[in-house]
C-alpha positions in Angstrom: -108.3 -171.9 89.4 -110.5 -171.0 86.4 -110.3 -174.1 84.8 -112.0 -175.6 88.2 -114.2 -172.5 88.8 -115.7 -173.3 85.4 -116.0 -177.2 86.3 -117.6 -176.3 89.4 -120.5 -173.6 87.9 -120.9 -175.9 85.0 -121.2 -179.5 86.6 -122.5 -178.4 90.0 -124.3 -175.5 89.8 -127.2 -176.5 86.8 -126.7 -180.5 85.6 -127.0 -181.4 89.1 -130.8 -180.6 89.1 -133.1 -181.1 86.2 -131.0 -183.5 84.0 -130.3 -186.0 86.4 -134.1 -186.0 87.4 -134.9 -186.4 83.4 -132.6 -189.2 83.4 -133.5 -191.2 86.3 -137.5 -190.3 86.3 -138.3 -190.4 82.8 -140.4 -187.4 83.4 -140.0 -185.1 80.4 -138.5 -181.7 81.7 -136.7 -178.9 80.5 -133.4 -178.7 79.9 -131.3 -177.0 82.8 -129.4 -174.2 81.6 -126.6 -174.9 79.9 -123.2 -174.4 81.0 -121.2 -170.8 82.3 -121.3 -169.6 78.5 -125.2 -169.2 79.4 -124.3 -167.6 82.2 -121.4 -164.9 80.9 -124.4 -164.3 77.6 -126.8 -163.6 80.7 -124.1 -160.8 82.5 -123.9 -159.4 79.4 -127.6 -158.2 78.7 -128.2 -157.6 82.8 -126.9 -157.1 85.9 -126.1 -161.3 87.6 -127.0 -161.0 90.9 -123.9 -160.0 93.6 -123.0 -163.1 95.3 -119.9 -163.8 97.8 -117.3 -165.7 96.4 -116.3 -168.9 96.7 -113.2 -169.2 98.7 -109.8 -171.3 97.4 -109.7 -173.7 100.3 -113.6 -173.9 99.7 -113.2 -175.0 95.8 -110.8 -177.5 97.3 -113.3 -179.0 99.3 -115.9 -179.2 96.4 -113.5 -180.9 94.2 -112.8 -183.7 96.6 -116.3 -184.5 97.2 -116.9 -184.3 93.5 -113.9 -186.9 92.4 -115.3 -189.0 95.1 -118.8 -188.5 93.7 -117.4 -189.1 89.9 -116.0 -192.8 91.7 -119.2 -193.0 93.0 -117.9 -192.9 96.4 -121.0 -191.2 97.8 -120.3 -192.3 101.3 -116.9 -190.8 101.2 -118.3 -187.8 99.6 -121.0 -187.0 102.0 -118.6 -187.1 105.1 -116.8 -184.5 103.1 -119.6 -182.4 102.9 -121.2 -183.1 106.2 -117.5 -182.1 107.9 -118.5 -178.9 105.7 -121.8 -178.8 106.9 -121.0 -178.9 110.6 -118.7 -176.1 110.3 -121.0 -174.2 107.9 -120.7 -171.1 110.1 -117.3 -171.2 108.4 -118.9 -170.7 104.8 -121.1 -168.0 103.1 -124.2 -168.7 101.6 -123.4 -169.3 98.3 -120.7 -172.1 99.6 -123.5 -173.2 101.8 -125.9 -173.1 98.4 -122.8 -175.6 96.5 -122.5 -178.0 99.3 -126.0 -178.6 99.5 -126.5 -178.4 95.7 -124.0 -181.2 96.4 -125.7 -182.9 98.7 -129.2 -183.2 96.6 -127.2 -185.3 93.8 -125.9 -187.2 96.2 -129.1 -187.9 97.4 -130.7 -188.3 94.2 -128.0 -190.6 93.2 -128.7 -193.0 96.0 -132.5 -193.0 95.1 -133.4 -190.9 98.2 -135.8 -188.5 96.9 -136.8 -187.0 100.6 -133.5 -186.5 101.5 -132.8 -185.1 97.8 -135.9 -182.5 98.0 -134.5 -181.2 101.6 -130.9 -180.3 100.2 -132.8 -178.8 97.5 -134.8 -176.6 99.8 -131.6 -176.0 101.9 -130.2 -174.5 98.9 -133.1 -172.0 98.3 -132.8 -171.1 101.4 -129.8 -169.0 101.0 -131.6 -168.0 97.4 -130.1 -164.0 97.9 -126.3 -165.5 98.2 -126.4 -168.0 94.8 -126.5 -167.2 91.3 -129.4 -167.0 89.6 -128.3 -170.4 87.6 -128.3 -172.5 90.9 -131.5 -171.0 92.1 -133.6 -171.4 88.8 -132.0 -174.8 88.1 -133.1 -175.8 92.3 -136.8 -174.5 91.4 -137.3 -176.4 88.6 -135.9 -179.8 89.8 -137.9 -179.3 93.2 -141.2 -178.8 91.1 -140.0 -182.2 89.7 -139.4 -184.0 92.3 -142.5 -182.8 94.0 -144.0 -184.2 91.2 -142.4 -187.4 91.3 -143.2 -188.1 94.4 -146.8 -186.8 94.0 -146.8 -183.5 96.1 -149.2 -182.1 93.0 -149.9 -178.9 94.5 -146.1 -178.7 96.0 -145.2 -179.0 92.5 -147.1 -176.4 90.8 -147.0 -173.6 93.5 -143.3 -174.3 92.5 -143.6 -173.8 88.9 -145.7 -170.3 89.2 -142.9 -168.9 91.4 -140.2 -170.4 88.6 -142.0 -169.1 86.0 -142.3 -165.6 87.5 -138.1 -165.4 88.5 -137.9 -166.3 84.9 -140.0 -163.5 83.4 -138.6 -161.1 86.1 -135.3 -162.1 84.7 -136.1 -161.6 81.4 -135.8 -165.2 80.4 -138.7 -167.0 78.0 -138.5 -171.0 79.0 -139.8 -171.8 76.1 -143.0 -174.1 75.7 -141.5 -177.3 77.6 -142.8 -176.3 81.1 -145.8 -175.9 80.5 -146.7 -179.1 79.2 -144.6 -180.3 82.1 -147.5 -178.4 84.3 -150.1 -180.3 82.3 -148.5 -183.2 83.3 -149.0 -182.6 86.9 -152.8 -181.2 86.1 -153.5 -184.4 84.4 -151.9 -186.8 87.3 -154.1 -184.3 89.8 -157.5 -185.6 87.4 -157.7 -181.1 86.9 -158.2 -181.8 83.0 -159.4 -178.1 82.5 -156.0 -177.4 83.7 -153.9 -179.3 81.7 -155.9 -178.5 78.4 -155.5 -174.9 79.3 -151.5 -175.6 79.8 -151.2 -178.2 77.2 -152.6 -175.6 74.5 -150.4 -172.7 75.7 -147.6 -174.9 75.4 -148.6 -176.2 71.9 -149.4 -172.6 71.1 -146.2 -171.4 72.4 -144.4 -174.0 70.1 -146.1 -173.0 66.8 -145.3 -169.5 67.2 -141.4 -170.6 67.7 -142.0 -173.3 64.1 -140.9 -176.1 66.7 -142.9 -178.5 64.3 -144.3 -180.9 64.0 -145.6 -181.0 67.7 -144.2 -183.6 69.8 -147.2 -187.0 68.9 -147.1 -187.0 72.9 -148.1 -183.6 73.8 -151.0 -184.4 70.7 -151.6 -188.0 72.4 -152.6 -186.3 76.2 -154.2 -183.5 74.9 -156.7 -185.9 72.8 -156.9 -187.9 76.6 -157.9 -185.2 77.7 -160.9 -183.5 75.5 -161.8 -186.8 75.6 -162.7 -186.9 78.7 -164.2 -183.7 78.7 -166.4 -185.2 75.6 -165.2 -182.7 73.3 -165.4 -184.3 70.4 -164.8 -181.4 68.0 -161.6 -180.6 69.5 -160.4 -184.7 69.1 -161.6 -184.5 65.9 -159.6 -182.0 65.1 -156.0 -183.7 67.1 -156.9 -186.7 65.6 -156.4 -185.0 62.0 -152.9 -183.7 63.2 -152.6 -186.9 64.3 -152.9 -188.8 61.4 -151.3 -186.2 59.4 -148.0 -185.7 60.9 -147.6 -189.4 62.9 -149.8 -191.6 60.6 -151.0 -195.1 62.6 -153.5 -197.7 62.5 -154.9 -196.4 65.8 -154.9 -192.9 64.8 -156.7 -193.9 61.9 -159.2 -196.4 63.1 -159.7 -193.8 65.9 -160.8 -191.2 63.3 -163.2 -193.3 62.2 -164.5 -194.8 65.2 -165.0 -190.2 66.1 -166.7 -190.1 62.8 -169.3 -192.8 63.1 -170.0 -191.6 67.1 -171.0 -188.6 65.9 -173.5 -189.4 63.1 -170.5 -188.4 60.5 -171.1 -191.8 58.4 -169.7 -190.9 55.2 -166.2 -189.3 56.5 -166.0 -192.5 58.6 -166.0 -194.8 55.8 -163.4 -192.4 54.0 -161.3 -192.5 57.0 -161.2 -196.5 56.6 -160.8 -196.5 53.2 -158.1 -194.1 53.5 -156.3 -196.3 56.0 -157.3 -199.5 53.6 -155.2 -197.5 51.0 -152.4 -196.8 53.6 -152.4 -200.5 54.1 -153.1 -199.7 57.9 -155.7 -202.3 58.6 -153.6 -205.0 59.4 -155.8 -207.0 62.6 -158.7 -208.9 62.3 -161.4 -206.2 64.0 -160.1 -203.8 61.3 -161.2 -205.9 58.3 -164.7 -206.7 60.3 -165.6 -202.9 61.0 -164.5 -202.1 57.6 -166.4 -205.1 55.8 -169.8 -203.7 58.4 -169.0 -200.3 57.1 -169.1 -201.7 53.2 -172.3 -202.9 53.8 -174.0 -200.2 55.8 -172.8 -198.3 52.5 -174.9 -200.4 50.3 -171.9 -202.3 49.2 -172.0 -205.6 50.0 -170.2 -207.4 47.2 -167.1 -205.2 48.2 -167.6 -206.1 51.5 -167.7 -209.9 51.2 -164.6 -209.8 48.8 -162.8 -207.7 51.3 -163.7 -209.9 54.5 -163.0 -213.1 52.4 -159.2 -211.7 51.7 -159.0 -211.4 55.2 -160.1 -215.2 55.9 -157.5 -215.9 52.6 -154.3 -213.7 54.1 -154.6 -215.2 57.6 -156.1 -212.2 59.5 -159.7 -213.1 60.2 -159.9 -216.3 62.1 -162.4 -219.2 61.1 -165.2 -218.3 63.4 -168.7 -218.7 63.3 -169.5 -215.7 63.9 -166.6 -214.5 61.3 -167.9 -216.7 58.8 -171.2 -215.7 59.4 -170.3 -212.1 58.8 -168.7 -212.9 55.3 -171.8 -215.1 54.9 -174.1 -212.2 55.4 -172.2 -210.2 53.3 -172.7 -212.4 50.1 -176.1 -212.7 50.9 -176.7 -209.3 51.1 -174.7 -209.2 47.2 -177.4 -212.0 46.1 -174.2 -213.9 45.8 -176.4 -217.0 46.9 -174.1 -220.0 45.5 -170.9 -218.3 47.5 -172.5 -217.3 50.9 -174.1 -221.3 51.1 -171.2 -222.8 51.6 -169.6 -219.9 53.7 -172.4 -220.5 56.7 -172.9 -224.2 56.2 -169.3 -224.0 57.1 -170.2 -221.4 60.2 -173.3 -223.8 61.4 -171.2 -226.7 61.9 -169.3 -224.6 64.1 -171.9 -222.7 66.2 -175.0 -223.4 68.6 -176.3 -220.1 66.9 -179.5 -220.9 65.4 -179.4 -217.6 63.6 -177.0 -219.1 61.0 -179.2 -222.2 60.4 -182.2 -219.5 59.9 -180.2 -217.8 57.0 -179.3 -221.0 55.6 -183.1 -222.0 55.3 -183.6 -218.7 53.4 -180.9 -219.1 50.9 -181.9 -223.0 50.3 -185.3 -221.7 49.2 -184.4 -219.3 47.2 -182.3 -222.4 45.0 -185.2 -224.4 45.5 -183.2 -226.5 47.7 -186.4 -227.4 49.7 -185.0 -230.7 51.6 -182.2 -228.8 53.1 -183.9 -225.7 53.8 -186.6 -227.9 55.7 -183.6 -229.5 57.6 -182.1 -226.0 58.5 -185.2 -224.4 59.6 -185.6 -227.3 62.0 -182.4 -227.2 63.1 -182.8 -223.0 63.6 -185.8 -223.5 65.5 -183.7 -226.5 67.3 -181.3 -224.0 68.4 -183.4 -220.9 69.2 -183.8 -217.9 67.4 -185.1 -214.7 68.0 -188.6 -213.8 66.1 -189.1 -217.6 65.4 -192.1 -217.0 63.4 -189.7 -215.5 60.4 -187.6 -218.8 60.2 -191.8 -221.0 60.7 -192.7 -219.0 57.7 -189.6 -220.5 55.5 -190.4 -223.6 57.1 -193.5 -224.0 56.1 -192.9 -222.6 52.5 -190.2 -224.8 52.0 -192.5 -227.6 53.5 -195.7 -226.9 50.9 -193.3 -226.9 48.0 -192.1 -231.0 49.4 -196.1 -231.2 49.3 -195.9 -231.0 52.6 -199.6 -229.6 53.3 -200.4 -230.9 56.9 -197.1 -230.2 58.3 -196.9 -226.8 56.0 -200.2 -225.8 57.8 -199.6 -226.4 61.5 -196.2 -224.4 60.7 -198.0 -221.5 59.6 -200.3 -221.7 62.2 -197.7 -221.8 65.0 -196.1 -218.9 63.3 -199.6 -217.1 63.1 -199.7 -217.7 67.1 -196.2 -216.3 67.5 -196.5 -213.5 65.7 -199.6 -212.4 67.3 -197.8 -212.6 71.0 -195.4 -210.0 69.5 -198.3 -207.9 68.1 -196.5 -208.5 64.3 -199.7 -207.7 62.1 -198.0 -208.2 59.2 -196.6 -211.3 59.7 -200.2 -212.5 61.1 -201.6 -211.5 57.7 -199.0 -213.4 56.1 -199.4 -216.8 58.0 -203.1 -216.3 57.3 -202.9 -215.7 53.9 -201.0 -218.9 53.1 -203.1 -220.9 55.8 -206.2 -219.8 53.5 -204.3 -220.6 50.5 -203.1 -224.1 51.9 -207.0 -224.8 52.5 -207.9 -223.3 48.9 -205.2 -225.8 47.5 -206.3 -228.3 49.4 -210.1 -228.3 48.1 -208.7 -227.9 44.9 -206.7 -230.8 44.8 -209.9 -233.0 46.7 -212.2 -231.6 43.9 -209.8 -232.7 41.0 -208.7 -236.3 42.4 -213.1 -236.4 42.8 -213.3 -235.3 38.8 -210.6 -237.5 37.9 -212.4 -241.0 40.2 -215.5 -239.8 38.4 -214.4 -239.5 35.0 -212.2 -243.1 35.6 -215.7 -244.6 37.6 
């Protein structure tokens, strides 16, 4: 009989609620109470509760429903306990409080979770007749289950009077509830509450050294000053983060805080920190990193960077990739390396931007034919502010000895520029129209010398 009475308390009485939800849900919970050792430590710093005891012929009963529930027999088990239920007036409450108890898993088991949360509720009905163990263990697996099947409210009213028969009972649960009550703040959209619970539960774990902190309870909480746009307080997780469960996304995340809130130095630390860590490992990481270079001032780094991202596979061959690296070396006055890099993204692109760079880089190597023929094609292709890529155009065109056409460029630029009210770009287009004239007389007065001095 005490080998059974022990089986029963242990196996029915506390696993029978909040670890079979754990298991079946997923929901993080915590851990029922553990077995009648828990119980016996409990009696011997207070007073358990008086309850009736659980007749012979009654343990009898219980054990055949639960061989036929360890068979998994359920339908032969619930006409043993329905047989017991009909002649309940036979039974006092704490037999009443087992065969529901019994009932619930039963319930559970078969994926019934309305029929599981009325056992359970049938079972704190007769709360003054059952130990403390079977009512604590019923409390918390109803807040769960009201939770699972989105009763929010249900859930927590549930938890507050759980939490209070635990403090009246001199018991501390421990942090793990209350981030399961953030849980149910969060999926309610209250994320005030859940910080507030999600802290005391964090709180309540760093004053028992339970670290580090579960990276889950860090992840919502993040979530969920987020949301609320606290950015110091993410700032802040995000250094835990990346401290005690280092990751790309906790990284790039860091950085991506840093350069939201004006922090533009500590953002490029981040990255190269993460660089270092070898955590940039996708294609938008090398990018952001290679902008970041060169919003430093840095460009060379930033083009060698982005090109061993095009050499190890990571950085597809886009235009607008290649035009990124192509920037970069421009940027470095690394003319002879970014040519090549956006011919290359041209050929591949409708952009006229590229084509507009190109024109730029062929004049500055004198390359006047080509730059001629990728201003055109710029212009071709549209770009914004045409009258910056005219101007190149019509340099490049003066140095072929191109005056005509050099003119009427200028002057179309002249006319552009003035639409977007660009004075300094009108001064520009003038100047070299006036020169272009001066240049022009020039040469007319020397070919006249030269027929003169011939004649």
């Amino acid at each position: 009989m005490k080998k059974l009475s022990a089986f029963l308390v242990a196996a029915l009485l506390f696993e029978f609620g909040g670890q079979a939800v754990r298991q079946v849900t997923g929901v993080e919970l915590f851990p029922a109470l553990d077995s009648v050792a828990f119980a016996a430590e409990e009696r011997k710093r207070r007073k358990a509760r008086r309850v009736p005891n659980i007749s012979e012929m009654t343990f009898r009963r219980l054990a055949q429903a639960q061989e036929l529930m360890d068979l998994k027999e359920y339908d032969a088990a619930l006409e043993v306990l329905a047989e017991m239920e009909r002649r309940s007036r036979r039974y006092n409450g704490n037999e009443m409080g087992q065969v529901y108890s019994m009932f619930a898993f039963i319930m559970f088991s078969k994926e019934n979770n309305a029929g599981t949360i009325r056992y359970y509720e049938k079972v704190l009905q007769h709360w003054d007749d059952i130990t403390e163990g079977l009512e604590h263990g019923t409390m918390y697996s109803l807040a769960q289950l009201y939770f699972v099947e989105e009763e929010y409210q249900r859930s927590l009213d549930m938890m507050d009077r759980w939490l209070q028969k635990k403090a009246d009972f001199g018991d501390d649960p421990g942090p793990n509830p209350r981030y399961f009550m953030g849980q149910v703040h969060y999926a309610m959209k209250d994320y005030p509450g859940a910080t507030e619970q999600i802290e005391i539960a964090i709180a309540m774990a760093e004053a028992r050294d339970m670290v580090p902190i579960k990276e889950n309870w860090w992840q919502l909480l993040r979530f969920l000053y987020f949301e609320q746009d606290n950015w110091d307080r993410v700032l802040e997780i995000l250094h835990v983060l990346v401290r005690d469960y280092p990751k790309r996304d906790y990284w790039v995340q860091l950085a991506g805080v840093y350069g939201q809130e004006g922090y533009e130095r500590e953002q490029i630390l981040a990255m190269e920190v993460a660089h270092a860590g070898g955590y940039l490992d996708r294609e938008r990481d090398v990018l952001n990193y290679g902008g970041l270079l060169m919003q430093e001032e840095v460009p060379y780094r930033a083009a060698k960077w982005i090109q061993e991202g095009f050499d190890d596979e990571l950085v597809e061959s886009t235009a607008k990739n290649l035009q990124s690296l192509g920037q970069a070396y421009q940027i470095a006055q690394d003319v002879d390396d970014a040519i090549p890099v956006l011919e290359e993204a041209g050929t591949l692109s409708d952009d006229g931007e590229i084509y507009s760079r190109l024109s730029q880089l062929y004049l500055e190597k004198d390359q006047y034919k080509k730059c001629t023929d990728a201003a055109d094609n710029a212009l071709e292709k549209g770009v914004d502010r045409e009258y910056n890529t005219e101007i190149v155009l019509g340099m490049c065109l003066f140095n072929r000895d191109r005056l005509t056409q050099a003119r009427k460029t200028f002057v179309t630029a002249r006319r552009h520029a003035r639409v977007d009210k660009n004075e300094s770009v009108e001064r520009i287009c003038n100047q070299w129209i006036t020169y272009i004239d001066r240049d022009r007389i020039r040469r007319d007065q020397l070919a006249k010398a030269e027929a003169d001095f011939v004649g």
